[in-house]
C-alpha positions in Angstrom: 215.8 65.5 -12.5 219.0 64.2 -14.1 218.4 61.0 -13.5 214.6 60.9 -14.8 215.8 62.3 -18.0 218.4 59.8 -18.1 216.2 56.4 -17.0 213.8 58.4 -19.8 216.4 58.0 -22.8 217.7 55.1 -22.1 214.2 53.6 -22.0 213.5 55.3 -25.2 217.0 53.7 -26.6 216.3 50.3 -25.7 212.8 50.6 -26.9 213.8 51.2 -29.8 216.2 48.5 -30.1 213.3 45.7 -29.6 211.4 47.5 -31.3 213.9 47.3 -34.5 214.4 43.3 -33.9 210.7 42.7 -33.7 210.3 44.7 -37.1 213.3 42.4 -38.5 211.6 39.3 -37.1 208.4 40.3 -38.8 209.9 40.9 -42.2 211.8 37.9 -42.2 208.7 35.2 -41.2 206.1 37.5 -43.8 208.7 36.8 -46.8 209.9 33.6 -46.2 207.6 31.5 -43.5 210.2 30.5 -41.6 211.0 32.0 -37.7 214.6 33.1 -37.9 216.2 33.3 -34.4 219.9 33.5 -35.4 219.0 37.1 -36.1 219.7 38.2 -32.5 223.4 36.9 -33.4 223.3 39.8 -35.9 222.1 42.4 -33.4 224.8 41.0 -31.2 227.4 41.2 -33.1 226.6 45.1 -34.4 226.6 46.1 -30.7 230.2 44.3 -30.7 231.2 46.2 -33.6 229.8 49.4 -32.5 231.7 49.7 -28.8 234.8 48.2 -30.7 235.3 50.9 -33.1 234.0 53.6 -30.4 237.2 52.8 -28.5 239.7 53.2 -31.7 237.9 55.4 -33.7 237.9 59.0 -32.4 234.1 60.2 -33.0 231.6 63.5 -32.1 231.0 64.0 -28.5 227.3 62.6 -28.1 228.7 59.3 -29.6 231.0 58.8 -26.9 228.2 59.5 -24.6 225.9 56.7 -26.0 228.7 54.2 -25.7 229.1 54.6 -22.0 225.6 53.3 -21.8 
């Protein structure tokens, strides 16, 4: 049962995540026309920044437990 809830979440996380970048890809090519594809560099590097200051920057519990994912 543990492990449906977590395969659930996660699923639900990274969802999410696509979801979020195909939104951003969206907005970009309806204002401007043009496909952007350097914006996965920006996701990348916000996931870079994100485990880097989890590891330095003492934060709430559930935080912590996101970051192990």
């Amino acid at each position: 049962m543990s492990e449906t809830l977590q395969y659930i979440f996660s699923g639900i996380t990274i969802g999410s995540i696509y979801a979020i970048r195909g939104i951003g890809f969206n907005v970009i090519y309806s204002t401007t026309g043009v496909l952007n594809l350097a914006q996965g560099e920006f996701v990348m590097l916000g996931g870079m920044v994100a485990v880097s200051l989890s590891h330095v920057v003492p934060s709430p519990w559930p935080w912590r437990v996101l970051s192990w994912l």
